[in-house]
N, C-alpha and C positions, 0 to 999 in steps of 0.2 A: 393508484400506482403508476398512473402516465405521466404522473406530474414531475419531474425533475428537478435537480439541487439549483437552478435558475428561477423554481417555480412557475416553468413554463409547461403547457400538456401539450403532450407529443400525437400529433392529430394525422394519423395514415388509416388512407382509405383501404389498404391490403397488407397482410403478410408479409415483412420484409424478408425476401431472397439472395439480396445484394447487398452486404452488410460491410462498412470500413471501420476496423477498431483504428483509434488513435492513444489505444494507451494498451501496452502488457496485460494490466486487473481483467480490462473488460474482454481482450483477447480470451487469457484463463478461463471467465464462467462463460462464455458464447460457446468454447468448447466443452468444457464440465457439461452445458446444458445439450448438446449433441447439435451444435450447429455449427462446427467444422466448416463444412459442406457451402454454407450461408457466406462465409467470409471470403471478401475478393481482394481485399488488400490491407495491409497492417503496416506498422512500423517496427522500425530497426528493431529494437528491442523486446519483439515479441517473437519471442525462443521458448514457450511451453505452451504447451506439451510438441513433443517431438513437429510433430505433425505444423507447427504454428509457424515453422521456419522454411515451409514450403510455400508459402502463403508469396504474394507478392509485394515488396516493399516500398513507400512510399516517402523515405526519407525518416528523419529524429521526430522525436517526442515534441518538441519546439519550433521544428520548420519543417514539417510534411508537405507533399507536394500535392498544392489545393488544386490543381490543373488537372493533375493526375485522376486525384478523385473523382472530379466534376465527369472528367473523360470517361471512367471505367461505368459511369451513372449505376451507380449505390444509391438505393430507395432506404438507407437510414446510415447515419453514421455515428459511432458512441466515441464521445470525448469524454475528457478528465481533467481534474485539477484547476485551479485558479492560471495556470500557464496556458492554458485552452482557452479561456475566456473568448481572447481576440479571434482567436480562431473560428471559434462558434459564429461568431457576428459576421465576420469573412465569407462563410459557409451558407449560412440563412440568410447574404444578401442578394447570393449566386442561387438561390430557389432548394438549395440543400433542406435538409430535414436532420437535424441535428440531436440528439439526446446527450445532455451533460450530465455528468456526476461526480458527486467529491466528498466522500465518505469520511466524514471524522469522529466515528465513533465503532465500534464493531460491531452492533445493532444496525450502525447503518449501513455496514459492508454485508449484512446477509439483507436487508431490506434491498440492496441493490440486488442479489440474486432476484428478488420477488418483481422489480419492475424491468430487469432486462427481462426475464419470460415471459410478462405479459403485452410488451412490445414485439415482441417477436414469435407471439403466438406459440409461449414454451411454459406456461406456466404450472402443470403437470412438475414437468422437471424442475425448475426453477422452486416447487414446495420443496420435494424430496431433494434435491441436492441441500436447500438450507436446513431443513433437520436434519440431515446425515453431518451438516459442516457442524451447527446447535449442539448435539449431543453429545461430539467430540471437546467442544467449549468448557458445558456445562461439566463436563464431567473434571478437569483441570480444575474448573472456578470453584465447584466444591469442595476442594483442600484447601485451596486459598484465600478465601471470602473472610476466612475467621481472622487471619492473620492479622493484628493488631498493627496500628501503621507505624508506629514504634519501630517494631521489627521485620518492618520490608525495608531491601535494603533501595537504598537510593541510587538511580541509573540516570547515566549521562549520556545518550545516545549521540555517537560524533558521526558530523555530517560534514568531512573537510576538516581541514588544521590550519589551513593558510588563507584567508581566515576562519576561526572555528564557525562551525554552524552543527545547527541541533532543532530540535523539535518542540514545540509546546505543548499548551494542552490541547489545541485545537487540531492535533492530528489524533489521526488514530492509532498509532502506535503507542501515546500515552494510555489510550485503554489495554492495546495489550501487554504492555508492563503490568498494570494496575491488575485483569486476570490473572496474569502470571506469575502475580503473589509480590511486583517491585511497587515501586514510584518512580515516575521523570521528576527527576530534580527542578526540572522548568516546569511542572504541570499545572501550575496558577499562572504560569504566561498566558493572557490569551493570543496565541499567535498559530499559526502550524509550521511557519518555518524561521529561523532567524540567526542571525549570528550574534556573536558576543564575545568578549575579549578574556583572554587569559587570566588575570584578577580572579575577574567573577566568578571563572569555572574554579579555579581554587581554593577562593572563598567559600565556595558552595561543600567542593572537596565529596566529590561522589561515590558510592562504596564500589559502585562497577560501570565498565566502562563500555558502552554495546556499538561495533562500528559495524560493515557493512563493505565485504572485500570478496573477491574469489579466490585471494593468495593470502589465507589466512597466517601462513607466519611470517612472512612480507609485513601485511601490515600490524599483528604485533610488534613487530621490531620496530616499525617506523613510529608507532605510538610511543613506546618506550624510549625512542630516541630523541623524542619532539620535544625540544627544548621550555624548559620552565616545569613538564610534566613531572618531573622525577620528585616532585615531590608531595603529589599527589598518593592518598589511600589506593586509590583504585590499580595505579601504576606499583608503588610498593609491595602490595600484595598480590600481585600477579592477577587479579580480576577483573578479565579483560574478555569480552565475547566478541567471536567475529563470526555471523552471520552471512551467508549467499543474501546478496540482493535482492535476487527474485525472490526470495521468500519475506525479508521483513520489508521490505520498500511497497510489496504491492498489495492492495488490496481486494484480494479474490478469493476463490477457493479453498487454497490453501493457507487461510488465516490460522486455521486450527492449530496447523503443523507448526508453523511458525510459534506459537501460544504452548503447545506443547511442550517442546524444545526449550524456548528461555525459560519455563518453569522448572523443569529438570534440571538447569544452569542454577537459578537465584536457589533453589528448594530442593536440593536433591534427597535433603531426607524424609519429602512428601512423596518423593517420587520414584 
């Protein structure tokens, strides 16, 4: 479990005390697993739970301030995503101890619970928080496993309009459609993120349309308004979800909530 999505094993001689998240997910379970306390600096965009916004910040997701880090000396620091890469190599040339991860499956976002606790000497909590997340899962997927792929509707996750971008299969959010009783219309992309041009999304012509805003009828309207869309199913029939970011963008804790949620959306007469 020490071994990371680098396929590297993360080798500390002690208990990490001095912890840097550089991503929102891994902020969420450090505190899910009660290590608060542990965390000495984060970035901009780790706003949950309450408490995560007192934490001291260290710049964006993309350009954190590696000076900064080095300065506050954090005996582990957990990255994220393929945008992290450079970062990591930056990190472990300056003598850091770095742990990556980049979850694209939702198997692999509760296996992530299981190696942050046992790096941080939390793996007690790190079981139980992932059955508690499991059970929540499992219990969604059993109404939805049955669903004939016929009759899941097909979801167009918009990532952007100018130019479009969206997700493949190689994220994990095309798992949680696929629990949540949908399909990502790109799910035999193998990609996790990419763009692609108007045609194509047309072509495809998706039954529902999942974006990711905090001014949920802002951007309905802006959706509806986006030229070429109008004549799209998904804009036609007014089948349109807009999601808090923090909830479907990240991959933490609260995966369930999010899985929950769009099931009730695509399947509301299972739910």
């Amino acid at each position: 479990m020490r071994i990371d999505d680098m396929g590297r094993e993360a080798s500390m001689d002690k208990v990490p005390k001095r912890i840097a998240s550089l991503a929102a997910s891994n902020t969420e379970i450090l505190f899910a697993l009660g290590l608060g306390d542990r965390i000495v600096v984060v970035i901009k965009s780790c706003d949950y739970p309450e408490e995560a916004k007192e934490k001291e910040r260290i710049g964006g997701f993309a350009d954190p301030d590696l000076n900064k880090i080095i300065a506050l000396k954090t005996d582990l620091i957990l990255a994220f995503s393929s945008l992290q890469k450079s970062l990591v190599t930056k990190l472990e040339e300056r003598g850091q101890t770095v742990f990556w991860l980049y979850p694209h499956t939702v198997s692999d976002i509760l296996e992530s619970f299981d190696r942050i606790g046992e790096i941080t000497g939390s793996s007690v909590a790190a079981q139980q928080l992932r059955k508690e997340v499991e059970k929540r899962i499992e219990t969604v997927e059993a109404k939805t496993k049955n669903i004939p792929e016929q009759e899941r509707p097909t979801v167009f996750r918009a990532m952007g309009c100018d130019p479009f971008g969206t997700v493949g299969g190689d994220s994990f959010q095309t798992d949680v459609f696929r629990i949540a009783g949908a399909r990502n219309i790109f799910s035999d992309t193998k990609e996790d993120y990419f763009q692609l041009d108007l045609d194509t999304l047309l072509k495809l012509d998706p039954d529902i349309i999942v974006a990711c805003s905090y001014h949920e009828e802002e951007t309905r309207r802006r959706m509806k308004d986006q030229k070429g869309w109008q004549d799209s199913t998904a804009i036609k029939m007014g089948r349109m979800i807009v999601f808090p970011g923090d909830l479907i963008c990240r991959p933490g804790p609260r995966i369930a909530q999010t899985i929950e949620q769009l099931a009730k959306e695509f399947h509301p007469e299972l739910f």
